[in-house]
N, C-alpha and C positions, 0 to 999 in steps of 0.2 A: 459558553457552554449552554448550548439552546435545545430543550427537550426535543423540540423539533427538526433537530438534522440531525443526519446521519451522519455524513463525512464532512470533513473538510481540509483545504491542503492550503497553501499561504496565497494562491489566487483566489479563493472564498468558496465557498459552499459549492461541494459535487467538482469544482478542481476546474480544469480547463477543458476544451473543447477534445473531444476525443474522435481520433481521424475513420475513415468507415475502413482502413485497413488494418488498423492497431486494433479496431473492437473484431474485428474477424479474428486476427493472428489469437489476439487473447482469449477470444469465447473458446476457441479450439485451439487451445497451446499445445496440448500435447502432439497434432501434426507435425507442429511446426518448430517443435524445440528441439535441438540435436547437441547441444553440446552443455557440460555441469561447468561452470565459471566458479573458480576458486578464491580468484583476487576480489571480487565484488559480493555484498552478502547485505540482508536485511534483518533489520537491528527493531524490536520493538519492546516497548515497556507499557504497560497497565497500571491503572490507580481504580481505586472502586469511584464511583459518581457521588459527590458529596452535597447536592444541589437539596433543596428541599422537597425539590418536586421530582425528582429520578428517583424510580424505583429500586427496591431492593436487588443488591444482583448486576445490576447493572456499572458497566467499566470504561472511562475512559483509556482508548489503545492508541499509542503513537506508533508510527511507522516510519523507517527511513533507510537509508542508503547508504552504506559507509564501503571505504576500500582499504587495503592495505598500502596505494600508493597512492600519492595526489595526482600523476600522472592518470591513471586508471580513472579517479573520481572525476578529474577535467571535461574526461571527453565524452561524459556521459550529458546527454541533451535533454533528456526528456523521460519518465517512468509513468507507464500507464498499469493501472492496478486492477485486477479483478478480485472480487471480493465474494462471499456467499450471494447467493443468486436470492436469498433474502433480501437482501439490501432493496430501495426504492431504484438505486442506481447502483448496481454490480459492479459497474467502469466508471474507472476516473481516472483523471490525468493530471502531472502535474509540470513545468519544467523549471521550477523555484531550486535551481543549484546553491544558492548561496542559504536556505533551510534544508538540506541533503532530501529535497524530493520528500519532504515529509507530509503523511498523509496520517490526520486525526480521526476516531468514527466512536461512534459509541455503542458496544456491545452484547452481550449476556451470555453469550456462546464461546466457544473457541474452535476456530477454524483454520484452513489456509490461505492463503494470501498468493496470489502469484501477479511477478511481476515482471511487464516486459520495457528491458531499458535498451531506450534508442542512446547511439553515439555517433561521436563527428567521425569518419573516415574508418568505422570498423562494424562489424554484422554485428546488429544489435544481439541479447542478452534474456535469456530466463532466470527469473530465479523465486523461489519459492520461501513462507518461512509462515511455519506454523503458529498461530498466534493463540499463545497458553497463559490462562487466565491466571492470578494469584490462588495461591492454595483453598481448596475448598472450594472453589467458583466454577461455574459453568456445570455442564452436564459430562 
């Protein structure tokens, strides 16, 4: 928990290389998203920053990826995340299945999260999830 990053997902800081088509489809999702996926959903929890040197306010947010079926969570490859355009790096990527695509950041705000998941042999995926701070937090 390093004051100085913002994200991180289990390949290390800012995630993996994010392709020049994922960063187009994701800066402009709403084009490109046509259909609400029910089996697949993003799951996040908060803790405030407990560190000596993080400001007041300030929240460690986990992010990830859960399904209703193991089949549905298989075929998923890869989750690229757009995040407030705050951020140093808005896009990150990650394709760590075996930590459900989780992605770390630490924040002060509450926003939304949208994310586009690629799969093997099926039209990748949107899905959004508002990420609300512990009671009393944020603006």
């Amino acid at each position: 928990m390093n004051p100085s990053m913002e994200t991180v997902t289990a390949e290390g800081v800012n995630g993996i290389l994010v392709s020049l088509g994922a960063t187009e489809a994701v800066v402009d999702y709403q084009k490109h998203s046509t259909a609400i996926a029910e089996t697949l959903y993003l799951i996040h929890a908060a803790r405030e920053s407990s560190s000596r040197t993080a400001a007041p306010g300030r929240y460690w947010v986990k992010v990830w990826l859960d399904t209703y079926t193991e089949t549905e969570f298989n075929a998923c490859t890869r989750l690229t995340y757009r995040l407030h355009e705050s951020f140093k790096h808005p896009i990150v990527a990650t394709e760590a299945k075996e930590k459900h695509f989780e992605l770390w950041m630490e924040i002060c705000e509450e926003f939304t999260v949208v994310a586009y998941v690629e799969r093997e042999a099926k039209d990748p995926l949107w899905l959004t999830c508002f990420i609300e701070l512990p009671q009393g937090a944020g603006v």
